[in-house]
Backbone as JSON, one array per atom type, in Angstrom:
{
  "sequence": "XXXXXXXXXXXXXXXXXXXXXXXXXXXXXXXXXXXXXXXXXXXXXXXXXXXXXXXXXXXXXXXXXXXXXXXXXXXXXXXXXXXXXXXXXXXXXXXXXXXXXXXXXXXXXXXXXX",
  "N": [[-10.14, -88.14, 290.49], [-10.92, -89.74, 287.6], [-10.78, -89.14, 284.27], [-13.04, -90.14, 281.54], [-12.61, -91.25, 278.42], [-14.31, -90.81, 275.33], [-12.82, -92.8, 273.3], [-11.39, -94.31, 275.37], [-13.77, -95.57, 276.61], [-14.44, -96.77, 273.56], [-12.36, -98.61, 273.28], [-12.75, -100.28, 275.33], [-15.17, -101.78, 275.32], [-14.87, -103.29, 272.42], [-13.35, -104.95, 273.75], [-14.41, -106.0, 275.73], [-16.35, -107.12, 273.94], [-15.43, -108.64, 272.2], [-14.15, -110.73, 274.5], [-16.53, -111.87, 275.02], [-17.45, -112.93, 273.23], [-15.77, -115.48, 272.69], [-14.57, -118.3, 272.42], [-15.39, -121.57, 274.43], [-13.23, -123.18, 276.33], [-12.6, -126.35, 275.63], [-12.25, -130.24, 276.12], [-10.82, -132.76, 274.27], [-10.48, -136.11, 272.64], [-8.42, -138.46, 271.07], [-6.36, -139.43, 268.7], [-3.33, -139.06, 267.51], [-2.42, -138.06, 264.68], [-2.04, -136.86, 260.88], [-2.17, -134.52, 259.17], [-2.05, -135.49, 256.04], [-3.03, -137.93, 255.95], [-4.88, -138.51, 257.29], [-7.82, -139.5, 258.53], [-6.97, -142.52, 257.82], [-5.63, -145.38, 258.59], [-2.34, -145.6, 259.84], [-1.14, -147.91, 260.03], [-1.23, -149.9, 257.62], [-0.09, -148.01, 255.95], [3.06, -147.6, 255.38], [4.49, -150.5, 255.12], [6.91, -151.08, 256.9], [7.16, -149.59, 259.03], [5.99, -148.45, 262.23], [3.01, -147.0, 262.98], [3.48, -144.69, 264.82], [5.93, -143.7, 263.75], [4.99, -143.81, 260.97], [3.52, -141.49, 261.14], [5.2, -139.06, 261.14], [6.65, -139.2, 259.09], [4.84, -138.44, 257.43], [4.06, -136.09, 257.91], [5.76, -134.08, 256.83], [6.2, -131.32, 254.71], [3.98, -129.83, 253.52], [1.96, -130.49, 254.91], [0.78, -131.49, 258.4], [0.61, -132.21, 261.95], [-2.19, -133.79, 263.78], [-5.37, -133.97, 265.28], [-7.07, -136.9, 265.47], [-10.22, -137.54, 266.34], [-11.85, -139.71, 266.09], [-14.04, -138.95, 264.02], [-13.55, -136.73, 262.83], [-10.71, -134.84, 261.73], [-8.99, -132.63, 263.0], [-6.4, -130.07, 262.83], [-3.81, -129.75, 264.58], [-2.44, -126.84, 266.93], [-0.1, -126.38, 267.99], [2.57, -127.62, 267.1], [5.32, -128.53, 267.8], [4.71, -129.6, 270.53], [2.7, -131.88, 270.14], [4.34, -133.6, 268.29], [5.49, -134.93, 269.98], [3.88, -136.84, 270.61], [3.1, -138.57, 268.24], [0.92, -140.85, 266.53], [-0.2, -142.03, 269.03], [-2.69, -141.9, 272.05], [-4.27, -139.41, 272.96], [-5.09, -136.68, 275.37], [-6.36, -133.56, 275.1], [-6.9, -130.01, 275.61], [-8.13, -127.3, 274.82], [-9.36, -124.51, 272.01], [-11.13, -125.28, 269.24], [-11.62, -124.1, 266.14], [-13.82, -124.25, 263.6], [-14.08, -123.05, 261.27], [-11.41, -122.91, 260.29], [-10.66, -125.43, 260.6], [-8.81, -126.28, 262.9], [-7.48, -127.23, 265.68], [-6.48, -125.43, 268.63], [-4.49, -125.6, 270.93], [-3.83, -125.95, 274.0], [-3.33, -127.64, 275.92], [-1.6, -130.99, 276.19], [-1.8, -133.84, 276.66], [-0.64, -137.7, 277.48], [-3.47, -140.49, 276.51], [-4.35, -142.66, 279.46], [-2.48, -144.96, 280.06], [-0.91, -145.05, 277.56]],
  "CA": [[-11.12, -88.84, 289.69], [-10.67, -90.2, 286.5], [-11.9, -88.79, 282.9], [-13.52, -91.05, 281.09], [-12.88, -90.3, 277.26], [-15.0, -91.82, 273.92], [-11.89, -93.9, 272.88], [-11.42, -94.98, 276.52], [-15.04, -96.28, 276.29], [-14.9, -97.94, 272.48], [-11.99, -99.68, 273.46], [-13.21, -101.22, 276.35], [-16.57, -102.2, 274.48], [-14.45, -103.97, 271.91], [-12.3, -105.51, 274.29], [-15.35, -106.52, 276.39], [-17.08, -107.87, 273.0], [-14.16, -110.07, 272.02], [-14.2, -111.62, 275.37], [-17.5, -112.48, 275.38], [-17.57, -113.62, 271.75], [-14.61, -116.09, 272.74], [-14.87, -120.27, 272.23], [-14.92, -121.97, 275.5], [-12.37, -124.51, 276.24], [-13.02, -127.7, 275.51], [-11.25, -131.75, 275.85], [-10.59, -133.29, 272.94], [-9.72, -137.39, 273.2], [-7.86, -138.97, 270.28], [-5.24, -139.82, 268.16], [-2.23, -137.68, 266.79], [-1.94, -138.64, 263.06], [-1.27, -136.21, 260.02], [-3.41, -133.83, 257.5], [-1.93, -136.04, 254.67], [-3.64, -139.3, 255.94], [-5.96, -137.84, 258.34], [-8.37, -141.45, 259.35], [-6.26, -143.64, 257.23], [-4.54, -146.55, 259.17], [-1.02, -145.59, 259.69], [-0.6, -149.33, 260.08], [-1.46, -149.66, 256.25], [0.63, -147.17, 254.79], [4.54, -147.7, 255.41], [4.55, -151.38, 256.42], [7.81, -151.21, 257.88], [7.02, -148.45, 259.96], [5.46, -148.32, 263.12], [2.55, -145.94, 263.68], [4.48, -143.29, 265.06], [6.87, -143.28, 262.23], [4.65, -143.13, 259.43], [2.63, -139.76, 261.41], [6.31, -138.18, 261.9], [6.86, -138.77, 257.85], [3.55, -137.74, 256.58], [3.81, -134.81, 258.37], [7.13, -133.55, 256.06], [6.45, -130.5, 253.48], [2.8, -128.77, 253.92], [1.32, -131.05, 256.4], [1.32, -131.05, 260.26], [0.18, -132.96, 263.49], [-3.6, -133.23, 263.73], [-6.33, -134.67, 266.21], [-8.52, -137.86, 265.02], [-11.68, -137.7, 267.04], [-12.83, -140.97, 265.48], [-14.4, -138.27, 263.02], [-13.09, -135.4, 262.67], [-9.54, -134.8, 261.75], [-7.99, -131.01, 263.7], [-4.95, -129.55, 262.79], [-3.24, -129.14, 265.93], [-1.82, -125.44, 266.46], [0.67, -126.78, 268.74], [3.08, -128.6, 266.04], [5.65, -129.22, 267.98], [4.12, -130.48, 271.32], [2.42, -132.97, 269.16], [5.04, -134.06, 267.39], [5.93, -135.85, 270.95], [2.94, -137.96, 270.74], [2.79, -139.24, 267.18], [0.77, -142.28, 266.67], [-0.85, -142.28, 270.58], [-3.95, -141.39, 272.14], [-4.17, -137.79, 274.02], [-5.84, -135.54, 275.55], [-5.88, -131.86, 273.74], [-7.43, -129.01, 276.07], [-8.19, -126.14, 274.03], [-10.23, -124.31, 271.15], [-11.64, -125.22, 268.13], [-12.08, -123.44, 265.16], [-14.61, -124.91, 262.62], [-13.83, -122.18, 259.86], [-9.67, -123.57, 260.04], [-10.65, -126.73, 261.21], [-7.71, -126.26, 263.67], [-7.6, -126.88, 267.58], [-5.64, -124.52, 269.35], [-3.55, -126.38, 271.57], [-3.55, -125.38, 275.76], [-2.28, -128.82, 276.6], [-2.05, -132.08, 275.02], [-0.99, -135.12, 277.58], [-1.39, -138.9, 276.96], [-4.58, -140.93, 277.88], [-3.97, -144.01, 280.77], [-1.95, -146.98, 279.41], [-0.18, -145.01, 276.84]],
  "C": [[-10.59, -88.97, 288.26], [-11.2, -89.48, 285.28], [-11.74, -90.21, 282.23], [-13.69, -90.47, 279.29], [-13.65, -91.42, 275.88], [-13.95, -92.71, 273.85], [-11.75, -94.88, 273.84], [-12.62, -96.01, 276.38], [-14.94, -97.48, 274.81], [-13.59, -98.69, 273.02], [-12.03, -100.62, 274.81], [-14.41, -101.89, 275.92], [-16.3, -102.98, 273.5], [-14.05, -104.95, 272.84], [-13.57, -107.03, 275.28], [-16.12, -107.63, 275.03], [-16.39, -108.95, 272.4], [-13.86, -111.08, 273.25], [-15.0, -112.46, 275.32], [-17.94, -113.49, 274.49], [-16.34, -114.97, 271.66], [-15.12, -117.7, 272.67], [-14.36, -120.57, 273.66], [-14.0, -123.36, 275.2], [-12.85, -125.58, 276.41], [-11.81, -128.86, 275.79], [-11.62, -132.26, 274.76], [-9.85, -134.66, 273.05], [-9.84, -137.53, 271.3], [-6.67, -139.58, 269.56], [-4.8, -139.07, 267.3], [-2.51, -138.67, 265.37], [-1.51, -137.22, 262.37], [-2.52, -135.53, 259.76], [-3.02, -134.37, 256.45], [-2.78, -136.85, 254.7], [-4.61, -139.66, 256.55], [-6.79, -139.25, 258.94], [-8.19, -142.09, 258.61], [-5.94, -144.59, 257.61], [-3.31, -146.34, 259.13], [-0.44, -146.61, 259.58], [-0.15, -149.67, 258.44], [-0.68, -149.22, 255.37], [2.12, -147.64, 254.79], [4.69, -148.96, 256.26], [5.5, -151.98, 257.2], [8.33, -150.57, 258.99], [5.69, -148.88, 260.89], [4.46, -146.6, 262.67], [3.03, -144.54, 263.63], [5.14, -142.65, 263.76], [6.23, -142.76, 261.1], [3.95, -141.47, 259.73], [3.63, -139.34, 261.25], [6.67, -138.14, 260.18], [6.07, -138.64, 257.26], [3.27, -136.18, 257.12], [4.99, -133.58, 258.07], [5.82, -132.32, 254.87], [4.74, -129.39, 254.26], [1.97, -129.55, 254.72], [1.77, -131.24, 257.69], [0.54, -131.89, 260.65], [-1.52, -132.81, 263.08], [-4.09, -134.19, 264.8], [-7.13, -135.85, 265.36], [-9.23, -138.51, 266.17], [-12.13, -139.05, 267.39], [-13.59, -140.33, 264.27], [-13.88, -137.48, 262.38], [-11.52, -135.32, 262.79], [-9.13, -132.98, 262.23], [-6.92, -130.78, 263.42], [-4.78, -129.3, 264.03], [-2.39, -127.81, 266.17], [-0.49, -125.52, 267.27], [1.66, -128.09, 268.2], [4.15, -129.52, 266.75], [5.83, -130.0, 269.66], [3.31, -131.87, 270.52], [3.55, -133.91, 268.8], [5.77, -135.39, 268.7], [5.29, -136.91, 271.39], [2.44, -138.21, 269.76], [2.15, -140.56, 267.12], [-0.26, -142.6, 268.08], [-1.87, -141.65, 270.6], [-3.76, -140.8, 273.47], [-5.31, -137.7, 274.17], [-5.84, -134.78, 275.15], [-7.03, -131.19, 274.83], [-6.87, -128.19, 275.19], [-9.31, -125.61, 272.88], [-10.51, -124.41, 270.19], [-12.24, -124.54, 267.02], [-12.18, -123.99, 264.32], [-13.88, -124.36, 261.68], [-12.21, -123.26, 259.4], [-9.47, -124.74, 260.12], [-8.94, -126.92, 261.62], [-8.02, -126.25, 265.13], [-6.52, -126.22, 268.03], [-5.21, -124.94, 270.58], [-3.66, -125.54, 273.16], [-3.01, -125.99, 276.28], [-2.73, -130.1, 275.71], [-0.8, -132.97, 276.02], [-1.84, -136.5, 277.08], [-2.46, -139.23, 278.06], [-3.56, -142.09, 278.72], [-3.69, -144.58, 279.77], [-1.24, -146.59, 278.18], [1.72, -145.1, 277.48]]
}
Protein backbone atom coordinates (compact mmCIF):
# COMPACT_ATOMS: atom_id res chain seq x y z
CA UNK A 1 0.00 0.00 0.00
CA UNK A 2 0.98 3.30 -0.62
CA UNK A 3 1.53 6.35 1.98
CA UNK A 4 -0.07 9.13 1.13
CA UNK A 5 1.99 12.24 2.43
CA UNK A 6 0.69 16.26 2.79
CA UNK A 7 3.07 17.30 -0.10
CA UNK A 8 1.94 14.25 -2.11
CA UNK A 9 -1.63 15.65 -1.66
CA UNK A 10 -0.83 19.68 -2.26
CA UNK A 11 0.84 18.80 -5.25
CA UNK A 12 -1.70 16.94 -6.76
CA UNK A 13 -4.39 19.67 -5.76
CA UNK A 14 -2.29 22.21 -7.59
CA UNK A 15 -1.67 20.13 -10.41
CA UNK A 16 -5.39 19.19 -10.51
CA UNK A 17 -6.27 23.10 -10.15
CA UNK A 18 -4.12 24.17 -13.07
CA UNK A 19 -5.76 21.65 -15.21
CA UNK A 20 -8.98 22.62 -14.57
CA UNK A 21 -8.25 26.35 -14.67
CA UNK A 22 -6.78 25.70 -18.32
CA UNK A 23 -8.27 27.68 -21.74
CA UNK A 24 -9.95 25.28 -23.99
CA UNK A 25 -8.80 24.97 -27.47
CA UNK A 26 -10.20 26.88 -29.81
CA UNK A 27 -10.12 27.62 -34.17
CA UNK A 28 -9.11 30.68 -35.10
CA UNK A 29 -9.82 31.70 -39.12
CA UNK A 30 -7.76 34.54 -40.60
CA UNK A 31 -5.04 36.24 -41.94
CA UNK A 32 -1.22 36.14 -41.00
CA UNK A 33 -0.07 39.82 -41.08
CA UNK A 34 2.33 41.62 -38.51
CA UNK A 35 2.06 43.55 -34.93
CA UNK A 36 3.54 46.60 -36.81
CA UNK A 37 0.52 46.92 -39.24
CA UNK A 38 -1.82 44.68 -37.56
CA UNK A 39 -5.50 45.51 -39.93
CA UNK A 40 -3.68 47.78 -42.24
CA UNK A 41 -3.77 46.66 -45.98
CA UNK A 42 -0.51 45.14 -46.74
CA UNK A 43 -1.53 46.00 -50.28
CA UNK A 44 -1.16 49.80 -49.30
CA UNK A 45 2.00 49.84 -47.65
CA UNK A 46 5.07 48.66 -49.91
CA UNK A 47 3.51 49.02 -53.38
CA UNK A 48 5.98 46.96 -54.96
CA UNK A 49 5.53 44.25 -52.70
CA UNK A 50 3.17 41.63 -52.69
CA UNK A 51 1.23 40.88 -49.51
CA UNK A 52 3.38 38.31 -48.33
CA UNK A 53 6.41 40.40 -48.66
CA UNK A 54 5.41 43.37 -46.93
CA UNK A 55 4.12 40.80 -43.60
CA UNK A 56 7.75 39.05 -43.88
CA UNK A 57 9.35 42.85 -43.66
CA UNK A 58 7.19 44.32 -41.06
CA UNK A 59 7.82 41.61 -39.04
CA UNK A 60 11.94 42.61 -38.79
CA UNK A 61 13.20 44.06 -35.22
CA UNK A 62 10.42 43.79 -32.27
CA UNK A 63 7.54 42.62 -34.23
CA UNK A 64 6.28 39.08 -35.15
CA UNK A 65 3.58 37.03 -37.11
CA UNK A 66 0.08 37.67 -35.81
CA UNK A 67 -3.63 36.46 -36.51
CA UNK A 68 -6.25 39.10 -38.08
CA UNK A 69 -9.65 37.84 -37.09
CA UNK A 70 -11.26 40.64 -39.09
CA UNK A 71 -10.94 42.27 -35.48
CA UNK A 72 -8.70 41.33 -33.45
CA UNK A 73 -5.06 41.24 -34.20
CA UNK A 74 -3.04 37.82 -32.01
CA UNK A 75 0.43 37.52 -31.80
CA UNK A 76 1.06 34.16 -32.91
CA UNK A 77 3.39 32.09 -30.39
CA UNK A 78 4.39 29.97 -33.17
CA UNK A 79 6.79 32.59 -35.13
CA UNK A 80 8.22 30.50 -37.22
CA UNK A 81 5.35 28.20 -38.47
CA UNK A 82 3.71 31.38 -39.42
CA UNK A 83 6.24 32.85 -41.06
CA UNK A 84 5.26 30.03 -43.85
CA UNK A 85 1.97 31.56 -44.38
CA UNK A 86 2.57 35.30 -44.58
CA UNK A 87 -0.08 37.24 -46.27
CA UNK A 88 -2.78 33.99 -46.52
CA UNK A 89 -5.72 32.88 -44.81
CA UNK A 90 -5.31 29.96 -42.01
CA UNK A 91 -6.53 28.11 -39.71
CA UNK A 92 -4.73 28.49 -36.04
CA UNK A 93 -5.89 25.68 -33.44
CA UNK A 94 -4.93 26.71 -30.12
CA UNK A 95 -5.18 29.12 -26.98
CA UNK A 96 -5.75 32.49 -26.46
CA UNK A 97 -4.57 34.68 -24.00
CA UNK A 98 -6.48 38.03 -23.62
CA UNK A 99 -3.97 39.44 -20.90
CA UNK A 100 -0.83 38.92 -23.92
CA UNK A 101 -3.14 39.15 -26.55
CA UNK A 102 -1.18 36.13 -27.96
CA UNK A 103 -2.57 32.76 -29.49
CA UNK A 104 -0.61 29.91 -28.67
CA UNK A 105 -0.12 28.10 -31.70
CA UNK A 106 -1.14 23.92 -31.83
CA UNK A 107 -1.45 24.09 -35.58
CA UNK A 108 -1.83 26.62 -38.15
CA UNK A 109 -2.76 25.12 -41.86
CA UNK A 110 -4.20 27.08 -44.86
CA UNK A 111 -7.99 27.60 -45.51
CA UNK A 112 -9.43 25.90 -49.15
CA UNK A 113 -8.21 27.76 -52.27
CA UNK A 114 -5.15 29.08 -50.68
Amino acid sequence: MMKTTAGTIAAFTLFAASVAGAEPTQTFMGIVTDTMCGSKPHSNMLKDKTAAECVRVCTHGPYGYALLDGTTVMKLSDQKASANFAGQEVRVTGVYDEKSKTLKVSSIEPTRGN
